[in-house]
C-alpha positions, -999 to 999 in steps of 0.1 A, spaced: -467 -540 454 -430 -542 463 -412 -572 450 -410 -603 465 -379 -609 485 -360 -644 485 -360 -649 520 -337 -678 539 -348 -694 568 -335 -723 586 -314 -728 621 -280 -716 629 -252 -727 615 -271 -735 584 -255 -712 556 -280 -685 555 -259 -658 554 -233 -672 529 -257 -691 508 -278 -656 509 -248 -633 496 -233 -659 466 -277 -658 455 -278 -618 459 -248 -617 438 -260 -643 409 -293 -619 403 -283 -587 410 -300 -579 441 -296 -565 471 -288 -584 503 -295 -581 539 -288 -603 571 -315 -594 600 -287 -602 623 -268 -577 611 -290 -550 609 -300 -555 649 -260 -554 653 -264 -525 632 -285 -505 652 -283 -518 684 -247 -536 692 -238 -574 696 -267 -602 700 -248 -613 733 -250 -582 746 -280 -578 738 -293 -610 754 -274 -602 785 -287 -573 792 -323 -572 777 -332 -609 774 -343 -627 745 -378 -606 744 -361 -577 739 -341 -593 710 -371 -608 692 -386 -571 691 -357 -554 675 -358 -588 650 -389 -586 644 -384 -543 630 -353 -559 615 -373 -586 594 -399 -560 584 -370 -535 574 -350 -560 553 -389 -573 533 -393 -540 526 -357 -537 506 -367 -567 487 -334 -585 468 -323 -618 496 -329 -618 528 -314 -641 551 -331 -640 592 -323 -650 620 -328 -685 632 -355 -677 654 -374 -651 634 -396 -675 623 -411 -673 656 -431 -645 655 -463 -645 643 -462 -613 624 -432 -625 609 -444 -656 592 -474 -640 579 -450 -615 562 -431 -646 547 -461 -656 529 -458 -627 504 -419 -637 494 -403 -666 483 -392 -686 510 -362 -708 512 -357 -735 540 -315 -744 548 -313 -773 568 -283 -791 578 -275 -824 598 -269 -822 631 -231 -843 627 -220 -813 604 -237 -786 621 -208 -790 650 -180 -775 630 -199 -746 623 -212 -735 654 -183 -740 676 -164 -712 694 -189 -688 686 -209 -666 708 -245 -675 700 -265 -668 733 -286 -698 729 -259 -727 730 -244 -713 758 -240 -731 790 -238 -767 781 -234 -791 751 -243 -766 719 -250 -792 691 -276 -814 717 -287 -777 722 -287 -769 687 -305 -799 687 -336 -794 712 -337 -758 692 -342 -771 655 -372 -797 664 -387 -771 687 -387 -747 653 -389 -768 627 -425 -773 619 -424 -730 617 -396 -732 591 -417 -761 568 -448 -739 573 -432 -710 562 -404 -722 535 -417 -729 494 -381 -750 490 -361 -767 512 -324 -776 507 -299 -800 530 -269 -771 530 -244 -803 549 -225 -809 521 -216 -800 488 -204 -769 475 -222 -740 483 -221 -732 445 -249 -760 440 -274 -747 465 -269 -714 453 -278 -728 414 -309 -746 428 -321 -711 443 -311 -689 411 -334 -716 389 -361 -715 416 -361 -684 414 -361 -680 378 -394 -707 374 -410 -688 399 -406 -655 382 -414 -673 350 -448 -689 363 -455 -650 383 -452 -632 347 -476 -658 330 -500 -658 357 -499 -617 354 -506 -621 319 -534 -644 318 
């Protein structure tokens, strides 16, 4: 079996991707962003959007997500990877990390950027309307959840590292018994 990857879901502007490269670095392990793997191999998510539509994005995800599991180390995905159906049943055989964050922070971190889906009118109600239409997919898939809205990232990223470590801990003893 390949090893399970640490895997960080949650919606945008929650810290995946930083949160997902300070944990990499505390074990040792690889890292890989979904995002920037479609980028990658396929050019900016605007772009992309524009001229494909959001189907044609969730596709190249979706070999994106299976790419980055198969690596193992962290992985942090998209905001809307949990959508696919394939995808959350791959989650189930890694650990699975939910980053939330409150909508009155998530303001400052999602403005000015270029994220298809908060275009064309208020991004954080947007942001908003987006979260509660995903979040029972994130809780179904996640095994932790951290609030990523405050605090240095340092202490999320020591939550994770111990998680991770108990989890390894209690996979060994179960292997062994």
């Amino acid at each position: 079996m390949t090893e399970r990857a640490i895997v960080l879901i949650g919606p945008m502007g929650a810290g995946k991707t930083s949160v997902g490269r300070r944990v990499a670095r505390a074990l040792q392990r690889p890292f890989s962003d979904t995002d920037k793997i479609v980028v990658r191999d396929h050019g900016p998510i605007p772009e992309l959007f524009l001229a494909h539509g959001e189907g044609h994005f969730r596709a190249l995800e979706r070999a994106a997500v299976r790419e980055a599991l198969a690596s193992g180390g962290v992985v942090a995905l998209g905001g809307g990877a949990v959508l696919d159906a394939d995808t959350r049943a791959d989650l189930r055989r890694h650990r699975v990390v939910l980053l939330t964050v409150q909508p009155h922070i998530v303001g400052s971190r999602i403005g000015g950027t270029d994220r298809p889906l908060l275009a064309g009118e208020d991004p954080v109600a947007r942001w908003i309307r987006i979260y509660e239409e995903r979040r029972a997919l994130y809780e179904e898939a996640a095994d932790l959840a951290l609030d990523a809205s405050t605090g240095p990232l340092a202490d999320i990223v020591t939550r994770i590292v111990e998680w991770v470590g108990d989890d390894a801990r209690d996979d060994n003893e179960g292997e062994h018994s």
